[in-house]
KOLKE-233178 format. One line per 8 residues: number of its first residue (from 1); their letters; for each residue x, y, z negated of C-alpha. Coordinates in steps of 0.25 Angstrom, whole numbers, plus 5000, padded with zeros to 4 digits. Layout:
! residues N
NUM) a) X/Y/Z  ...;
This chain:
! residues 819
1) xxxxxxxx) 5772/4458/4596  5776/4455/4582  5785/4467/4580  5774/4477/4586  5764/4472/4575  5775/4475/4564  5780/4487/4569  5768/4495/4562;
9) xxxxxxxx) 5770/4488/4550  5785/4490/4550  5782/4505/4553  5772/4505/4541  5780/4499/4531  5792/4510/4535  5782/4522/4533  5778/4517/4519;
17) xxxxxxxx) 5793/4516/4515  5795/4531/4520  5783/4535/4512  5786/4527/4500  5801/4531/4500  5795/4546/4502  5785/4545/4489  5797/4540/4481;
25) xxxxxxxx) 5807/4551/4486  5797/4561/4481  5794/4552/4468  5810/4553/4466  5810/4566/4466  5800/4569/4455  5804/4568/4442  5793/4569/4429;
33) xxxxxxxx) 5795/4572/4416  5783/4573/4405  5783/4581/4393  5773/4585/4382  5764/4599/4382  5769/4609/4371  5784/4605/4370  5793/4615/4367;
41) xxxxxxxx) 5800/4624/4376  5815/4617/4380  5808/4602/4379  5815/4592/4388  5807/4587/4398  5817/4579/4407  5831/4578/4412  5830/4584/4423;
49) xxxxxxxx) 5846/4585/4428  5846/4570/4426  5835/4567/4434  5839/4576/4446  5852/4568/4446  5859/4582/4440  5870/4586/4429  5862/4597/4420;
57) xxxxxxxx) 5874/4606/4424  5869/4605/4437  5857/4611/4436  5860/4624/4437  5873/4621/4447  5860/4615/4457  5851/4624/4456  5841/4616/4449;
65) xxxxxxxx) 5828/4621/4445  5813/4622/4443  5803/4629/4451  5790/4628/4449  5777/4639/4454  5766/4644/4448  5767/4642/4436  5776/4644/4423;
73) xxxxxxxx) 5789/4636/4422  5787/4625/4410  5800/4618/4411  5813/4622/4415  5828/4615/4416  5838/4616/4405  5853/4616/4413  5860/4612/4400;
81) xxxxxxxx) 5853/4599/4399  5847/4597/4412  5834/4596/4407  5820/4599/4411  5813/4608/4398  5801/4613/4395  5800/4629/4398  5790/4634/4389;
89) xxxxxxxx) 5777/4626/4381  5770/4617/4388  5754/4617/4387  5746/4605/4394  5735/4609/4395  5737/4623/4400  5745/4616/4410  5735/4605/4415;
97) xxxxxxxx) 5723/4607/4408  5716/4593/4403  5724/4586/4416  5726/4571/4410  5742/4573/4417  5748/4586/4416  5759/4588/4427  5769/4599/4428;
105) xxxxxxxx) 5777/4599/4443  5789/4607/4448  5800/4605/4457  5815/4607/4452  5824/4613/4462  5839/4608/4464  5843/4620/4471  5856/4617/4477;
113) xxxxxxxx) 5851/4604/4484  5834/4613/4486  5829/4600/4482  5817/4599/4473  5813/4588/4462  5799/4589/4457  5796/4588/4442  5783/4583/4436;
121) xxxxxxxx) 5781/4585/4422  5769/4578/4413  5765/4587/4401  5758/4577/4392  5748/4582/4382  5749/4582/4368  5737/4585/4358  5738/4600/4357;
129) xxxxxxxx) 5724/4603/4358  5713/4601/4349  5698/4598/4356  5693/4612/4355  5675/4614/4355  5672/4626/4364  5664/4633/4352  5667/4629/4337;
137) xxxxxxxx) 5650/4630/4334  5640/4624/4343  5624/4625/4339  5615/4617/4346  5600/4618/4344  5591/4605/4345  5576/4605/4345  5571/4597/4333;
145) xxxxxxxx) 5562/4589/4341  5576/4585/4349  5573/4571/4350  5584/4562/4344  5595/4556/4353  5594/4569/4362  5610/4573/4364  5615/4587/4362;
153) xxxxxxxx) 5629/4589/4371  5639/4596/4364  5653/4604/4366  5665/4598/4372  5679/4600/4365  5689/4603/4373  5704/4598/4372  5713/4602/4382;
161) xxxxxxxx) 5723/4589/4380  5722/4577/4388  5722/4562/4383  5720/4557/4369  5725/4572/4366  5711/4576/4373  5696/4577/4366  5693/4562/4362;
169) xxxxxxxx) 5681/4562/4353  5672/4570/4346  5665/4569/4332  5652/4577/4327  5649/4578/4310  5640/4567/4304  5626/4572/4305  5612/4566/4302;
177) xxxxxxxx) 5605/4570/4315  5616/4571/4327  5626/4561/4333  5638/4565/4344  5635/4558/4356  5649/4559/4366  5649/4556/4383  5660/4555/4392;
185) xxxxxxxx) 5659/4563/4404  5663/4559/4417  5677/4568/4415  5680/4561/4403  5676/4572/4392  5668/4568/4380  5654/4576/4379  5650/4575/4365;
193) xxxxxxxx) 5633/4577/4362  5627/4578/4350  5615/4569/4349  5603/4570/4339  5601/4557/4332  5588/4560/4322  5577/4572/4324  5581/4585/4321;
201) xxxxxxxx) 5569/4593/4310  5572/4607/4310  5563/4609/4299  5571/4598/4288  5587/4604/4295  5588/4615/4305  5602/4615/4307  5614/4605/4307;
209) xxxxxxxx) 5628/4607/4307  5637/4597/4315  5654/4595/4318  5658/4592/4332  5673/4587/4330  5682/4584/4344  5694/4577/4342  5705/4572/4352;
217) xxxxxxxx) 5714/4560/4352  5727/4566/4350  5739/4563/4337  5736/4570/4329  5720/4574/4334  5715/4588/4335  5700/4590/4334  5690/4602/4334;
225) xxxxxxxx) 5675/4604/4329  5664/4611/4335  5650/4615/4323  5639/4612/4330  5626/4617/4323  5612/4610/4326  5600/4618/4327  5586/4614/4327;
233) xxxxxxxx) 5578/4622/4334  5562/4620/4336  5555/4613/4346  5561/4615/4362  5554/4606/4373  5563/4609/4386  5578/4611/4385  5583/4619/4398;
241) xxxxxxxx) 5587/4612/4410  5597/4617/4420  5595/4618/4434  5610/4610/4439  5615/4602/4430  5629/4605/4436  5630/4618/4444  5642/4619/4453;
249) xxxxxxxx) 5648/4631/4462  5660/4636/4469  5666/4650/4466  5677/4657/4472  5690/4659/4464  5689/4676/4467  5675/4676/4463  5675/4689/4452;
257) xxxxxxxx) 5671/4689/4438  5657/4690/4435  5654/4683/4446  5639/4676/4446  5643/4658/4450  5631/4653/4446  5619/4652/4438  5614/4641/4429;
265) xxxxxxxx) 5599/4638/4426  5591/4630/4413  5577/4630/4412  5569/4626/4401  5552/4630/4401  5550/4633/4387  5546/4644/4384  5551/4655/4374;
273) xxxxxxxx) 5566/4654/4367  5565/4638/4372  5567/4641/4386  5575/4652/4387  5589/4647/4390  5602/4651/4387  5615/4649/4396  5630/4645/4390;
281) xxxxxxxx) 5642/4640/4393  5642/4625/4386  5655/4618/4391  5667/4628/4396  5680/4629/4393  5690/4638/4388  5697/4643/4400  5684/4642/4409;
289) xxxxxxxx) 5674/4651/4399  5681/4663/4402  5678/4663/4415  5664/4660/4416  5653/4668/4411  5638/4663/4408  5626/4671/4407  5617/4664/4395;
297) xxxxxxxx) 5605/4669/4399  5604/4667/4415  5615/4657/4416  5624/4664/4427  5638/4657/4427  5648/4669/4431  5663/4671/4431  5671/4680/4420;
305) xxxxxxxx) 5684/4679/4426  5689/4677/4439  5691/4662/4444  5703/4657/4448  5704/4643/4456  5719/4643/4454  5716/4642/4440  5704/4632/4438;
313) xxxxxxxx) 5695/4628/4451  5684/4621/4445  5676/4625/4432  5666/4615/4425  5658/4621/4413  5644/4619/4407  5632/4628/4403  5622/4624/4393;
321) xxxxxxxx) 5609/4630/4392  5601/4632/4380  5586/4637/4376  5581/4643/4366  5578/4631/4358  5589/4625/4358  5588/4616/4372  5600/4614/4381;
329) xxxxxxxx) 5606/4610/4394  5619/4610/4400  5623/4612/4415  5638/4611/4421  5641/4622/4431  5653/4617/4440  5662/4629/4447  5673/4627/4457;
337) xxxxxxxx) 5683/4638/4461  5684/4640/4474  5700/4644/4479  5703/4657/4488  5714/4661/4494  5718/4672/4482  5732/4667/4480  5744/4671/4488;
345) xxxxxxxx) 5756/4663/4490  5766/4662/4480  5780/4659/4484  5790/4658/4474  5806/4657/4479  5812/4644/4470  5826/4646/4476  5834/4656/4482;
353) xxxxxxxx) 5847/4654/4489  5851/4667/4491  5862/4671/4498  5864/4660/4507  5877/4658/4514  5875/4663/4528  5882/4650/4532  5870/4641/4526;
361) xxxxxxxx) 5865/4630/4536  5854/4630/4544  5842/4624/4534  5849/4628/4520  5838/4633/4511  5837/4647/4505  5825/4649/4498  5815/4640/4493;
369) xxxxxxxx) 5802/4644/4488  5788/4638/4484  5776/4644/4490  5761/4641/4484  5747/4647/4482  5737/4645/4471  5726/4643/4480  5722/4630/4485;
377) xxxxxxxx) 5717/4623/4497  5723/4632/4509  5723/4644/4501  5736/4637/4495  5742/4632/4507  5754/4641/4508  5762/4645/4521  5775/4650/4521;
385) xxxxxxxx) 5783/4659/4532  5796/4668/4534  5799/4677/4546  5803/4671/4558  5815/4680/4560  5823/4675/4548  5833/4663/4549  5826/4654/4539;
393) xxxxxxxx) 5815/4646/4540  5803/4640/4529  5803/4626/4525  5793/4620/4516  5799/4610/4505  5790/4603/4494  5776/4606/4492  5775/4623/4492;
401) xxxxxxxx) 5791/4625/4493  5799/4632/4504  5812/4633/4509  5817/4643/4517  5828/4638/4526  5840/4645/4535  5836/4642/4550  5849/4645/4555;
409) xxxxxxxx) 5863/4651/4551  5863/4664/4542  5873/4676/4544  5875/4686/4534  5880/4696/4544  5869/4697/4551  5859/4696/4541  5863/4698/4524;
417) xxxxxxxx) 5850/4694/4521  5837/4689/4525  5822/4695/4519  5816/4684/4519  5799/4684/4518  5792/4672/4514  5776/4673/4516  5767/4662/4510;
425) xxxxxxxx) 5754/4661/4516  5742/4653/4512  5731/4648/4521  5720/4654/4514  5710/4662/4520  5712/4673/4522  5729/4668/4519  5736/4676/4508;
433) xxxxxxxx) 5753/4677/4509  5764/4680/4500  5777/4686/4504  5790/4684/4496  5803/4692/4501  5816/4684/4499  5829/4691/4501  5840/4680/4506;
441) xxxxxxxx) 5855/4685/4505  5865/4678/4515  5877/4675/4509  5890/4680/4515  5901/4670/4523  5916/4673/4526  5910/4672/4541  5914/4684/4548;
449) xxxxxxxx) 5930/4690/4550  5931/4704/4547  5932/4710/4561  5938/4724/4566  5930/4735/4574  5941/4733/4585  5948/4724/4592  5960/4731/4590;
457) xxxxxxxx) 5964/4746/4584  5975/4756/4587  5980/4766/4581  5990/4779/4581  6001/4783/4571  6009/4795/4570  6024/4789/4569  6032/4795/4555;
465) xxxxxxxx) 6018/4793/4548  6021/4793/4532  6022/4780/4525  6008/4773/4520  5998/4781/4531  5986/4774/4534  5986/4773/4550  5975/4766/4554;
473) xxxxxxxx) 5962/4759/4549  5955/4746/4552  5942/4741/4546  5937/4727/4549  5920/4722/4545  5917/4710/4541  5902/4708/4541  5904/4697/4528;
481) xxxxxxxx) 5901/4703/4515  5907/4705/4501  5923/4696/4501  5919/4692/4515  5919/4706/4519  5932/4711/4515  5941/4712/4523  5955/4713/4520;
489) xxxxxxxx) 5964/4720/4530  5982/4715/4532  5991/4715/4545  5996/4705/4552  6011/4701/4552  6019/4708/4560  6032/4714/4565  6035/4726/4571;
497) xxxxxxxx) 6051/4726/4578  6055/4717/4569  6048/4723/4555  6033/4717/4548  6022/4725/4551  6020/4727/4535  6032/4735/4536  6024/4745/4542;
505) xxxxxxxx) 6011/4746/4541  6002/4740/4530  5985/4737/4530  5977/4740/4517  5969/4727/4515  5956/4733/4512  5956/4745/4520  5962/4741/4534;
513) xxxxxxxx) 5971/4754/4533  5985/4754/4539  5995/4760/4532  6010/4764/4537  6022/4758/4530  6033/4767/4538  6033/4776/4546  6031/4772/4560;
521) xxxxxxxx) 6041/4777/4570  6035/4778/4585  6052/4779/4590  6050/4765/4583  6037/4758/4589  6026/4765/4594  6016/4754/4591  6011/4743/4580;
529) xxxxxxxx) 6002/4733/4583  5994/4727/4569  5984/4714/4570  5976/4718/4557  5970/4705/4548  5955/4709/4541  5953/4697/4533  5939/4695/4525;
537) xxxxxxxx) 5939/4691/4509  5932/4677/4514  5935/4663/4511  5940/4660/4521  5943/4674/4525  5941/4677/4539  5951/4689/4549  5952/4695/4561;
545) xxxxxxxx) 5963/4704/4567  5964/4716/4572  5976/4723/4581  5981/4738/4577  5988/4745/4587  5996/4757/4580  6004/4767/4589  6013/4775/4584;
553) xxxxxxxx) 6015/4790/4589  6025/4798/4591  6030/4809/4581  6040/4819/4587  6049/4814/4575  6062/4812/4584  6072/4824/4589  6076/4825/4604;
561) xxxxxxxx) 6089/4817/4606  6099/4823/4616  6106/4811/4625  6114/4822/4632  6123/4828/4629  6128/4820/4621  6134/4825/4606  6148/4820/4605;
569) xxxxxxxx) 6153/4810/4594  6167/4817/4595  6166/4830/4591  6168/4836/4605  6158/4844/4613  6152/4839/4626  6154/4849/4639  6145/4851/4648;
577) xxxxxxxx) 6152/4856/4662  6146/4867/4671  6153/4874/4684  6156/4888/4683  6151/4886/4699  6138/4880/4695  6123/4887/4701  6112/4890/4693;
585) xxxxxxxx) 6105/4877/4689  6116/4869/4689  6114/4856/4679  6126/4859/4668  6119/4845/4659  6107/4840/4654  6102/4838/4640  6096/4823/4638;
593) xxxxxxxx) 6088/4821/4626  6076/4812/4623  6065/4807/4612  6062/4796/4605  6049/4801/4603  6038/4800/4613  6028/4809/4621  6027/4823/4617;
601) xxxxxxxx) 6038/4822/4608  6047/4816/4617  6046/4826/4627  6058/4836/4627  6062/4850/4632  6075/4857/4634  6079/4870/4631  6091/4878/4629;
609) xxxxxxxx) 6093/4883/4614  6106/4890/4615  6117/4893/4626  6132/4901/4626  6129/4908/4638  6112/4911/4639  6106/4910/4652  6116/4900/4658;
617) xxxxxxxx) 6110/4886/4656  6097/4882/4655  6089/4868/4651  6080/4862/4658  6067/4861/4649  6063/4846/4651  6075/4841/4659  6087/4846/4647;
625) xxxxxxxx) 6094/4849/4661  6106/4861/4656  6107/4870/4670  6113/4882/4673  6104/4896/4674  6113/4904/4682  6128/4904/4688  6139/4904/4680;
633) xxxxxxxx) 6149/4916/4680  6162/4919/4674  6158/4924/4662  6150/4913/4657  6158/4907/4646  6168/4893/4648  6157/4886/4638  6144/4886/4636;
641) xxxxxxxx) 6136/4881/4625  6121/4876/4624  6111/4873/4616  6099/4863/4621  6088/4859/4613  6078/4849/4617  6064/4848/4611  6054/4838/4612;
649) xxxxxxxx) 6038/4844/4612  6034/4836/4600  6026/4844/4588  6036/4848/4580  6047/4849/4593  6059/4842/4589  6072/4847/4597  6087/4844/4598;
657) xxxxxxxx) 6098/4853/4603  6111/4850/4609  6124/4860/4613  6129/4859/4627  6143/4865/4632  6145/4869/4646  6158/4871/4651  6157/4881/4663;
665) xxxxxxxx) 6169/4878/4671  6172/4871/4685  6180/4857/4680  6183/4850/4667  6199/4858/4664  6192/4870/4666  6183/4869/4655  6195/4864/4644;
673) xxxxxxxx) 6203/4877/4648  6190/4885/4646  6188/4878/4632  6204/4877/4627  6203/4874/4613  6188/4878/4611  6180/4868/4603  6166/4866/4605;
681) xxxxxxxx) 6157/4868/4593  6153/4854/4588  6137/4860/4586  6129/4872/4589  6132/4876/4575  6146/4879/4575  6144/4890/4589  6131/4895/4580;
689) xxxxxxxx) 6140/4898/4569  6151/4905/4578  6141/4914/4585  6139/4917/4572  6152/4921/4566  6153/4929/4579  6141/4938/4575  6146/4938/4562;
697) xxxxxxxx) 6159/4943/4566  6154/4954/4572  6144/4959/4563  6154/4961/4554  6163/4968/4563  6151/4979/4565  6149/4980/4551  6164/4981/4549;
705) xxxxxxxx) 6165/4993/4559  6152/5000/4554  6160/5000/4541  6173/5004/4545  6166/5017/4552  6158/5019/4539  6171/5020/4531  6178/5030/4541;
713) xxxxxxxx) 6166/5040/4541  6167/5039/4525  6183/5040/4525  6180/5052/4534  6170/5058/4527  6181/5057/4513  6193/5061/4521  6184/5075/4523;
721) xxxxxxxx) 6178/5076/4509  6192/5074/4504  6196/5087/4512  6185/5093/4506  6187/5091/4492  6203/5095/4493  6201/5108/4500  6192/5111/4489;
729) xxxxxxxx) 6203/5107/4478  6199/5095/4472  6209/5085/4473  6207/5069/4474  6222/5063/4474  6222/5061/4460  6208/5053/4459  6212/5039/4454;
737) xxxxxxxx) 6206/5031/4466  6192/5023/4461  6184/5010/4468  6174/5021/4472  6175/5031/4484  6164/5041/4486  6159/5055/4488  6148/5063/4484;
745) xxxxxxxx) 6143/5054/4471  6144/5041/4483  6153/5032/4480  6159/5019/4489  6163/5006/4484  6173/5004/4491  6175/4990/4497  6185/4981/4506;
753) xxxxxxxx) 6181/4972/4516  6186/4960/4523  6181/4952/4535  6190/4939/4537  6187/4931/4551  6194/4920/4555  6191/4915/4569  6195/4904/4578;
761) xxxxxxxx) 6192/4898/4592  6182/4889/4586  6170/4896/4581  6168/4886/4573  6182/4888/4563  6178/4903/4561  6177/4908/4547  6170/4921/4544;
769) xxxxxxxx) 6173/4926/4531  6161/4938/4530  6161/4946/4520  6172/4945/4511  6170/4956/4502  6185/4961/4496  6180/4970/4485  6191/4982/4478;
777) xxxxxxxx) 6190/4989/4465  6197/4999/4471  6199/5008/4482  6210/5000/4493  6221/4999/4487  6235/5001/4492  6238/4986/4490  6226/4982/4497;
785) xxxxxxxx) 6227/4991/4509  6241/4992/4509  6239/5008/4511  6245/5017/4499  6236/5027/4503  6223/5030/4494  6210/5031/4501  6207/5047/4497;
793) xxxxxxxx) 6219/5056/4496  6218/5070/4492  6227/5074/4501  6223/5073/4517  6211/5065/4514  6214/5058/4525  6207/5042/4527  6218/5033/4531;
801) xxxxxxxx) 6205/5025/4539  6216/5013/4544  6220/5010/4530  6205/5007/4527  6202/4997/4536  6203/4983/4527  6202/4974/4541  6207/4980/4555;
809) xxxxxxxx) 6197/4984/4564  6206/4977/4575  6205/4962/4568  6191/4962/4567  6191/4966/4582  6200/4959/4584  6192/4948/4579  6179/4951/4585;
817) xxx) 6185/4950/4599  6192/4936/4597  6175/4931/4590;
């Protein structure tokens, strides 16, 4: 029972211990400083950095700063001392007007930590304004029957400072007739009144001059004066009388100028100039006389400018009326501003953390603004918003401050950056909005591998490319941006039959282009397989892998090897043996070739190039297969040679040819009878070269009988010129022989050939000398033919045709029959 009556108190106690830890959290956090109006710009007004528990240096490292709204900035932080100083001149009074304290709050953000500390700074006032009358002269007319102790109010002076600085006393000239007479309103201000002591005759002074001096209490003290003259007028029974001795009313802030407020009325029932009344403005300040306007003849109380409740929201003035003779009374109009809703929003960003890592936790904040209105009541009750589709969300901090958080996690790659509209909107009626657009950037992550279009790629190369071809290209994205984004492209170790990739083909970093070392060789491998590495510029950098299939294809770069037959290491010649008994179509051999090339160029055909006896073989056009085309008969020569070639049906064809001998005879002995001593030519060359010397041989023969027919037409056609020329007596014994023979003006050079030709049974050991020009001075001489007989006698003119023969007709037949 005990414990359930304490329990309430206990609960009490523990709330009143949260609430006073609270207020002393937010008294902690406030830090004030004072400092005198009209100090210099760069006054020290605290050490800030000390009292935020800061270096000076780190200042600017943390971000720390001043923001403040609506209105000019008067202080600002020095980083080299970590002091708070003053901005600009400092005016009291403009700031607070006659406010007996004159505060000045902002906040300073510590930007890394988005903490703020509020700042409260006292101006104190110093004696910079003297009291200052509203008009320098002042007449005031007073009746001379004015009986004595009758009180005349006059002019206040006005000092703006506050304090003992402010208006304190006031003094007026020694004079015969007048004394100053001072009240203490309810607001504290001194109304000074001029009071008449003795009967004023108009008749013995009509006029007196008096000093109104207004002094305040500051070191040193500043005074003004105001001349007041004293007219006496005649006699005036009724001074006017107003109809409120305080008139108030409530005007809209958008009223326009010249607008009628209100109307302010004296009577007084004399007659003439004593009751006609006239209206003025009798106490009014400075700021507050431009905007009002009074008619001095009706008294209609209109505005000259426009109003403005932001600026001032309640006016207090007087108005005195005065007749003509001299008679006055004094009325106070009262005028309250009334708010409307004619101010938007204004938002103001304090900070910006733009970009921001697109791996910032959920809540970190990215913009912090201050959002306020000038108008009061609900007309400055501001509401702000963002769109519902971005991933941030508002948060309101301290008193009209926002921050705008990160409701979840950011990714560049999907959104680079985020237009982001903040709308302010009051609750007036109707409600006004502002709109500010704010641009965040997201900053870039090594988050993302570069990745290839393809799982995998393959490719095709020609074999016996050159050295240094580009043969294939890869191209890997990485959707990171700037170092993160660039990707660098190797291989990855490997061997191929024994020998490092590298040796082969290489990878241009930046490009992903494939380069050939060597030339590949599809005899060799028909195939490399390549795992590709793109790697970004991160930290850490992030890879991915790629394989690379690259066939190699076949070239027709290899000639058609012959397997069989066989070419002897020896020297001797292989012998192929065919029956003389053997039927058309009978397989005498096959030719074996194959190559190492593939396809196409790997296909062969068979044909025969060349063959001793044409029409007897033939070769089989895919099979190589040598057969024989029809039966052999006696005549056909012991030995046969052949020619094969084979050819592939690559582009360009290559081909290979090989020689063949084939014995025609029934067993082994008779073949070595049929060859004897007979030696096979070692290459198609040599029997080339004997066919030959065998045409040669004979062409020369013809040439030589063409010749010697020529040279016994001409011997003939002599021997019968000779008999000629002797029957008609001229003689020719005695001519002395010359190297020229001729007749009618033609002369022959006459010349001797020889024809040497050396064979044997091996076609190969056969020498040819042709020509072999033997040239003479002169005609064939006795030692050189061995006759003794001239070429032209005079005496039977006979031609001795057998001693003009330099070689035997029978040796060169002879020699023809034997090739």
């Amino acid at each position: 029972m005990e414990a359930a009556v304490n329990s309430p108190h206990h609960r009490g106690m523990v709330l009143l211990c949260l609430f006073l830890g609270r207020l002393w959290e937010i008294q902690a956090s406030q830090i004030h400083y004072s400092v005198p109006e009209e100090t210099v710009k760069g006054y020290i007004v605290g050490n800030i950095s000390k009292d935020l528990g800061l270096e000076p240096r780190e200042l600017a490292e943390r971000g720390v700063r001043i923001v403040s709204r609506g209105r000019t900035q008067l202080f600002a932080l020095n980083p080299r001392s970590g002091s708070l100083v003053t901005a600009g001149r400092i005016d009291r009074e403009e700031l607070c007007a006659q406010s007996i304290q004159c505060l000045f709050n902002f906040k300073v953000l510590v930007e890394d930590r988005v903490q703020f500390y509020g700042i409260e700074i006292e101006v104190t006032d110093i004696n910079d304004n003297a009291p200052k009358f509203q008009a320098e002269n002042l007449e005031i007319k007073i009746n001379e029957i004015a009986v004595p102790g009758i009180r005349y109010p006059l002019p206040e002076a006005v000092d703006p400072d506050v304090g003992l600085n402010s208006l304190q006393s006031y003094q007026l000239s020694p004079n015969y007739h007048f004394s100053l007479n001072l009240r203490t309103g309810d607001d504290g201000t001194i109304n000074p009144g001029l009071v008449l002591e003795r009967a004023l005759d108009r008749e013995e002074e009509a006029a007196h001059q008096l000093v109104l001096i207004a002094s305040d209490g500051g070191k040193p003290s500043h005074s003004s004066t105001v001349h007041i003259l004293v007219t006496v007028v005649d006699v005036n029974d009724n001074a006017p009388v107003f109809a409120q001795p305080i008139y108030r009313m409530t005007v809209p802030e958008n009223v326009p100028p010249g607008t009628q407020l209100l109307t302010v009325r004296a009577s007084d029932p004399d007659e003439g100039a004593n009751g006609e009344v006239a209206y003025k403005f009798w106490k009014i300040s400075e700021k507050q006389s431009p905007l009002f306007q009074l008619n001095e003849n009706t008294g209609e109380l209109s505005t000259a400018k426009s109003l403005d409740y932001e600026e001032r929201a309640f006016y207090e003035m007087e108005i005195q009326a005065e007749d003509g003779g001299g008679l006055k009374a004094w009325t106070k109009v009262l005028i309250s501003v009334e708010d409307i809703n004619d101010n938007r929003p204004e938002v103001i960003i304090t900070s910006l953390f733009s970009p921001v890592r697109e791996d910032a936790p959920q809540g970190t904040v990215v913009i912090l603004f201050n959002a306020y209105d000038r108008d009061s009541g609900k007309n400055g009750q501001v509401v702000c918003s963002i769109q519902e589709i971005l991933p941030f969300q508002l948060e309101k901090s301290i008193e009209d401050y926002y921050r705008l958080l990160t409701s979840q996690i950011l990714d560049r790659e999907k959104t680079s950056e985020y237009n982001i509209t903040v709308t302010a909107t009051d609750r007036g009626t109707p409600p006004l909005s502002t709109e500010i657009h704010i641009t965040l950037h997201v900053a870039d992550i090594n988050d993302n591998p570069p990745s290839f279009s393809q799982t995998s790629y393959s490719g095709y190369v020609l074999e016996n490319n050159l050295r240094g071809t580009s043969i294939f290209s890869v191209t890997a994205h990485d959707p990171d941006s700037n170092e993160n984004a660039r990707v660098i492209y190797s291989l990855a170790e490997d061997t191929i039959q024994g020998v490092p990739l590298s040796s082969y083909v290489s990878i241009n970093a930046d490009t992903g282009v494939l380069y050939a070392l060597h030339p590949f060789d599809y005899e060799q491998f028909r195939d490399l397989q390549v795992q590709i590495r793109a790697s970004d510029s991160g930290d850490p950098p992030l890879s991915s892998n790629v394989s690379l299939s690259l066939f190699v294809l076949d070239q027709n770069d290899n000639v058609p090897e012959i397997l069989y037959p066989a070419i002897p290491t020896d020297g001797s010649t292989g012998v192929e043996l065919a029956p003389r008994s053997a039927e058309p179509g009978y397989l005498v051999t096959k030719v074996v070739a194959v190559d190492r090339d593939s396809g196409q160029n790997a296909w062969l055909s068979y044909r025969l190039l060349k063959a001793s006896e044409p029409g007897l073989f033939a070769v089989g056009l895919h099979t190589g297969e040598v057969r024989t085309v029809r039966a052999l008969l006696d005549r056909d020569a012991l030995r046969q040679s052949l020619v094969v070639a084979v050819q592939d049906h690559g582009q360009p064809p290559l081909s290979a040819t090989v020689m063949l001998t084939v014995a025609l005879a029934d067993n082994i002995p008779d073949v070595l009878v049929g060859f004897g001593n007979l030696e096979v030519p070692l290459n198609p060359e040599a029997s080339d070269l004997t066919l030959y010397l065998v045409v040669a041989v004979a062409a020369v023969s013809c040439v030589f009988l063409a010749f010697i027919i020529i040279l016994l037409a001409l011997r003939l056609r002599r021997w019968h010129t000779s008999r000629l020329l002797q029957a008609s007596g001229g003689g020719l014994a005695g001519m002395q022989s010359s190297r020229f023979v001729g007749m009618d003006g033609f002369q022959a050079f006459l010349q001797t050939y020889s024809h040497e030709v050396f064979l044997t049974t091996d076609s190969r050991k056969s020498d040819l000398i042709f020509p072999q020009p033997n040239y003479a001075d002169t005609l064939i001489s006795e030692e050189s033919s061995e006759k003794k007989d001239p070429l032209c006698v005079s005496d039977d003119s006979r031609f001795p045709i057998k001693d003009t023969l330099l070689v035997p007709v029978s040796s060169i037949y002879f020699l023809y029959f034997l090739l």
